[in-house]
C-alpha positions as CSV (number, residue, x, y, z in Angstrom):
1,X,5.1,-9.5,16.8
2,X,6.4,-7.8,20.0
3,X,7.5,-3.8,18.8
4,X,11.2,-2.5,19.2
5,X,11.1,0.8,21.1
6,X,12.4,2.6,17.8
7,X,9.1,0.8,16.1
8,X,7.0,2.2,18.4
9,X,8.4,5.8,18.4
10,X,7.7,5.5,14.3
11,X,4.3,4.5,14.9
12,X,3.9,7.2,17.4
13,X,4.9,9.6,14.4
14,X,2.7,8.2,11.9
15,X,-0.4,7.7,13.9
16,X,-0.3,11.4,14.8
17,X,-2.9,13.5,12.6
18,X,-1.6,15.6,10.3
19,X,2.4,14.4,10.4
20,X,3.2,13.2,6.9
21,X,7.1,11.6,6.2
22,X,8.3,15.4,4.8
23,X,7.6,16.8,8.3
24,X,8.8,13.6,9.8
25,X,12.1,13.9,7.8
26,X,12.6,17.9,8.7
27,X,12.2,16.5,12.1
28,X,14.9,13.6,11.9
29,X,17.3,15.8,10.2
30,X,17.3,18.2,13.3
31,X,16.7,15.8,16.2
32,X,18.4,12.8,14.7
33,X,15.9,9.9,16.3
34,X,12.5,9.6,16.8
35,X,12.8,9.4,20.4
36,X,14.4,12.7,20.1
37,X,11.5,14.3,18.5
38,X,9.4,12.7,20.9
39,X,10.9,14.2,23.8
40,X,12.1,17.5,22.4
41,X,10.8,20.9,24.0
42,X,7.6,22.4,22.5
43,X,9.9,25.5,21.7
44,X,12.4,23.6,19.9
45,X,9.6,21.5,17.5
46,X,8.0,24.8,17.0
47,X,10.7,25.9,15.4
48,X,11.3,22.7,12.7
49,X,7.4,22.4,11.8
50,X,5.3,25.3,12.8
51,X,2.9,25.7,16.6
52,X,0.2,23.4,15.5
53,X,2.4,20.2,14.6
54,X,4.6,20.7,17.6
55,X,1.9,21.1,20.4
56,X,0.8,17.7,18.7
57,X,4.2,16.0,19.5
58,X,4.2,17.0,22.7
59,X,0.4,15.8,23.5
60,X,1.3,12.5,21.7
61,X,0.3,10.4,24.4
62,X,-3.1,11.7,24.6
63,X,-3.9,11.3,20.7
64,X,-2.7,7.9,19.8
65,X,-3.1,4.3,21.4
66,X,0.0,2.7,20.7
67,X,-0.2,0.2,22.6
68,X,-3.8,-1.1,21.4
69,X,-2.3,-1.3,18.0
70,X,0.6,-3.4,19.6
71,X,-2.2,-5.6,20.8
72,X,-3.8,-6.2,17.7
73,X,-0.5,-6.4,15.9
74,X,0.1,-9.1,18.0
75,X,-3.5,-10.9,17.9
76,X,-3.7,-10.6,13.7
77,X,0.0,-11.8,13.6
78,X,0.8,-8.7,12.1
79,X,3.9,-6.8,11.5
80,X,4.9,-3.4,10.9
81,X,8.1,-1.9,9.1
82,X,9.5,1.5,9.6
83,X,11.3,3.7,6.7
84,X,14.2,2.5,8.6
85,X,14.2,-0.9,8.6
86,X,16.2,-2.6,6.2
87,X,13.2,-4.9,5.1
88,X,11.6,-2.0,4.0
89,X,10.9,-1.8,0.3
90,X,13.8,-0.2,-1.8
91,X,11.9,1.0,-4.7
92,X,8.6,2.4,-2.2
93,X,11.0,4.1,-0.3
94,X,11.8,6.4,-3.3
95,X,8.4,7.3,-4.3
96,X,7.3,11.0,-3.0
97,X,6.4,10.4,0.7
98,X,6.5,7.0,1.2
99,X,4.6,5.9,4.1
100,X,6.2,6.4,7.4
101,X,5.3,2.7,8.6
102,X,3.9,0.1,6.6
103,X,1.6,-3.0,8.4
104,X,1.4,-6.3,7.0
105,X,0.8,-9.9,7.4
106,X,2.4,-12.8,5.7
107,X,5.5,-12.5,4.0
108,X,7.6,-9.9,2.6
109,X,10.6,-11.4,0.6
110,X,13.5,-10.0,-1.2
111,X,12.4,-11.1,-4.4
112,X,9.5,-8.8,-4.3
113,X,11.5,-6.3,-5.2
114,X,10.6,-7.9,-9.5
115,X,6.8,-6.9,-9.3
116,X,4.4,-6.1,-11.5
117,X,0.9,-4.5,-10.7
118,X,-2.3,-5.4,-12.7
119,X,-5.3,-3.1,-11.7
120,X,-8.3,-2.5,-13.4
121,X,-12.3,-1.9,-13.1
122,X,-14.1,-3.8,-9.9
123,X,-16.7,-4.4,-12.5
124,X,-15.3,-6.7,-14.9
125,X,-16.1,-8.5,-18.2
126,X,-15.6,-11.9,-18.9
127,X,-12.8,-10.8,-21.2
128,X,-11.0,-8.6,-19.1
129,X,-11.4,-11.7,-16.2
130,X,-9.4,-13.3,-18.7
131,X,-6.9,-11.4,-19.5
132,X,-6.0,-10.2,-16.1
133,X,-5.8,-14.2,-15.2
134,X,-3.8,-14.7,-18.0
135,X,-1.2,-12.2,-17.6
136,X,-0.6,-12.3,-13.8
137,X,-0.5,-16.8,-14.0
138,X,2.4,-15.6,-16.9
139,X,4.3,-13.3,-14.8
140,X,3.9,-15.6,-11.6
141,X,5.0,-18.0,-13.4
142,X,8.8,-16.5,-14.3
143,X,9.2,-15.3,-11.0
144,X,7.2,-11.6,-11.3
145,X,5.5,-10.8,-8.0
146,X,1.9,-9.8,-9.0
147,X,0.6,-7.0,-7.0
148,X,-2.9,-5.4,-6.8
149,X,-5.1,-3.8,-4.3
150,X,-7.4,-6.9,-3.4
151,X,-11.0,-5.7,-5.1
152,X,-13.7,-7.1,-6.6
153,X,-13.1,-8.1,-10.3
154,X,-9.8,-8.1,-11.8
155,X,-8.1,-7.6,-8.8
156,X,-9.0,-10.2,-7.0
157,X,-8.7,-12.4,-11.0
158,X,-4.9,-11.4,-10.7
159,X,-4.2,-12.5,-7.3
160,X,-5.8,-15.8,-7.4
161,X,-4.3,-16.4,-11.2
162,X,-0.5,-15.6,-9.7
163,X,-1.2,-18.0,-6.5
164,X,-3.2,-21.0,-8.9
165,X,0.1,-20.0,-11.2
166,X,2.4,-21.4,-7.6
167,X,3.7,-17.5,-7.5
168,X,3.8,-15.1,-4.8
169,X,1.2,-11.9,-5.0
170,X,1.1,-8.8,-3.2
171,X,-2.1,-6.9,-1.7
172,X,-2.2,-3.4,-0.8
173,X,-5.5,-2.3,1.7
174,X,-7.7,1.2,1.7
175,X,-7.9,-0.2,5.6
176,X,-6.4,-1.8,8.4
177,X,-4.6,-5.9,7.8
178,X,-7.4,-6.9,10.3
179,X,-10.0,-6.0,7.8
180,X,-11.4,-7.7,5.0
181,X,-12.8,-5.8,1.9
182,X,-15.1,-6.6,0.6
183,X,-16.0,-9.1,2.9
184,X,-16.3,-11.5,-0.2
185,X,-12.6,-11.7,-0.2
186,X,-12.1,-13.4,2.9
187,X,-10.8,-16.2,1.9
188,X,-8.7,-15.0,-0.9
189,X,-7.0,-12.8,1.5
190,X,-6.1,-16.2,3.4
191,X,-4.8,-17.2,0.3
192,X,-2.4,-14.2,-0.4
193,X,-1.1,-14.2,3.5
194,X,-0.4,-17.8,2.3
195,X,1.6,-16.5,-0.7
196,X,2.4,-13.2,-0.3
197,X,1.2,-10.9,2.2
198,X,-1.6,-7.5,2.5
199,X,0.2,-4.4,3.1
200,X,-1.3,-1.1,4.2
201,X,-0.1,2.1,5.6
202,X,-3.3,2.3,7.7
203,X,-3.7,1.3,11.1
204,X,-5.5,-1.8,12.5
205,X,-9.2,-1.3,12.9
206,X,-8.7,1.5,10.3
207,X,-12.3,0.6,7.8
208,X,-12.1,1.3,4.4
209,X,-12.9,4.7,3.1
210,X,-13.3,6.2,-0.1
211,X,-10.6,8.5,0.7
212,X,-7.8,6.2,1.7
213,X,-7.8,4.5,-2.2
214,X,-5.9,6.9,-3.5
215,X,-2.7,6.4,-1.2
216,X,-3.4,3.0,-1.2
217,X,-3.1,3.0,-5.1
218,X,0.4,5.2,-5.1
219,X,1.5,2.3,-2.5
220,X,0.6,-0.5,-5.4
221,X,2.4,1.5,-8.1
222,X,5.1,2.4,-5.6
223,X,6.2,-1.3,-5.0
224,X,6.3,-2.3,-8.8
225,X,8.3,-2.2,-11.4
226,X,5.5,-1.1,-13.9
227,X,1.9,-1.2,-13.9
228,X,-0.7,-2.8,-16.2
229,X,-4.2,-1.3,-16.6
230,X,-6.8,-4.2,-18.0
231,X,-10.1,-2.7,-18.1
232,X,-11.1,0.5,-16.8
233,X,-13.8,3.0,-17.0
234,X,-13.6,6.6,-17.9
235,X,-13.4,7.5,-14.6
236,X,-11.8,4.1,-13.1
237,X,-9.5,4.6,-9.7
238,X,-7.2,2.0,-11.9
239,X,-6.3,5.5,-14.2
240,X,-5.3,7.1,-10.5
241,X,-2.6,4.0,-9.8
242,X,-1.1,4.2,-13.9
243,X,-0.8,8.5,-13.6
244,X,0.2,8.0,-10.3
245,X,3.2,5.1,-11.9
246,X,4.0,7.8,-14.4
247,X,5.0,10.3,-11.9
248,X,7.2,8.0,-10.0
249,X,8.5,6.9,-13.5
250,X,7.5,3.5,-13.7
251,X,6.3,1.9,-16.7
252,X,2.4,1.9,-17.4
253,X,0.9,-0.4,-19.7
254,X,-2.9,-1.2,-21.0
255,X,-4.3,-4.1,-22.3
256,X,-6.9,-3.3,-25.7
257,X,-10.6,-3.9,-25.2
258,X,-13.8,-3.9,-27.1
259,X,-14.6,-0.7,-28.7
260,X,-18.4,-0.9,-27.3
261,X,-17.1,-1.0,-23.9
262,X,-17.5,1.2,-21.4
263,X,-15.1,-0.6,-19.5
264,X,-12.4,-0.2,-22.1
265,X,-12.5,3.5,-22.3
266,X,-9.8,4.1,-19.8
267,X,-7.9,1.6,-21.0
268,X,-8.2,2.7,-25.0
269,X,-7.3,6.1,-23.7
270,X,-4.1,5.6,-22.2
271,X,-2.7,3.7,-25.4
272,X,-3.8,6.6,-27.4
């Protein structure tokens, strides 16, 4: 995919360290375009968002590599979309700073817009398999996008139940759409470009860390129309994505386990 100028000026803005979408918003509401920002006078920036983030404007060429990321883009058969383009995702955009640019591969269609997130603990029982397969091949199969975030154990039990189900699925990265994690995936994450698409807010060659799963998680509740929990721990990132629903008002759900479980102790928690 070959970047508009405008789509290169946003990823200009949200490559630059330490530039989230409130700053990028004060800055748009001043300059009016992102080329505008771009090119505005270290004086002028200084004044909208403080010395530090306005000497980084100025020096953007010499922090970010837009144009490698263009190239990889184009090699993964990639895409990005800007906060400003109209494919952008109505109910993400309303969330508390959205991401300014969103990358992706596959396909992003209108009727993801009915979605419904199942998350839950990478380390699974047989049970919660279940239920997570269960639930997603019923949504898929009435229409419901099902989107998760593409990890071991029910995760990955929800995408490849909504795509066995002939629905589309959603998967939302802690890295760059060029990388696969965990590596395991890889052909699972063949089979959601197939019938969905990945979506991240990170940039190619970006690896996973443990600190990008927390935005990555407020991107899965973002998208949906509610959230179900299946099995999580006491300490689960699965209870991050459902408080994380509740603040952007969406509806949470959890699915009952076995008293003795470990696993179900998250879960139990939230319906108490």
């Amino acid at each position: 995919m070959a970047l508009t100028d405008e789509q290169r000026d946003w990823l200009t803005l949200a490559l630059l360290p330490g530039l989230g979408t409130t700053s990028v918003i004060k800055l748009l509401a001043r300059f009016r375009s992102t080329r505008a920002v771009l090119t505005a006078r270290l004086a002028e920036l200084e004044e909208a968002v403080g010395p530090t983030t306005a000497r980084r404007i100025t020096q953007y060429a010499d922090l970010v590599d837009v144009e490698r990321q263009e190239r990889l883009i184009e090699k993964w058969g990639a895409w990005i979309l800007t906060q400003e383009d109209t494919a952008y995702p109505l109910r993400l955009a309303e969330i508390y700073d959205p991401p300014l640019v969103l990358f992706g591969r596959g396909t992003l269609l209108e009727q993801d817009e009915r979605s419904i997130a199942i998350v839950g603990t990478r380390r699974a029982t047989s049970y919660g398999l279940r239920m997570a397969a269960r639930f997603a091949g019923a949504l898929a199969q009435r229409g419901i996008t099902v989107v998760s975030g593409m990890a071991s154990g029910i995760d990955a039990a929800a995408h490849r139940a909504a795509i066995e189900a002939g629905g589309r699925t959603l998967a939302v990265l802690g890295c760059g759409v060029d990388q696969v994690y965990p590596r395991e995936n890889a052909e699972l994450m063949d089979r959601i470009i197939e019938n969905g698409c990945v979506l991240s807010q990170f940039p190619m060659e970006d690896r996973p860390s443990r600190g990008h799963f927390p935005y990555r998680n407020r991107i899965i509740s973002g998208l949906s129309l509610g959230v179900v929990v299946v099995e999580a721990g006491e300490k689960s990132g699965s209870l991050i994505t459902a408080r994380l629903a509740l603040e952007q008002g969406k509806e949470v759900f959890a699915i009952p386990g076995s008293i003795d479980s470990p696993g179900s102790r998250g879960t139990q928690r939230l319906l108490r």
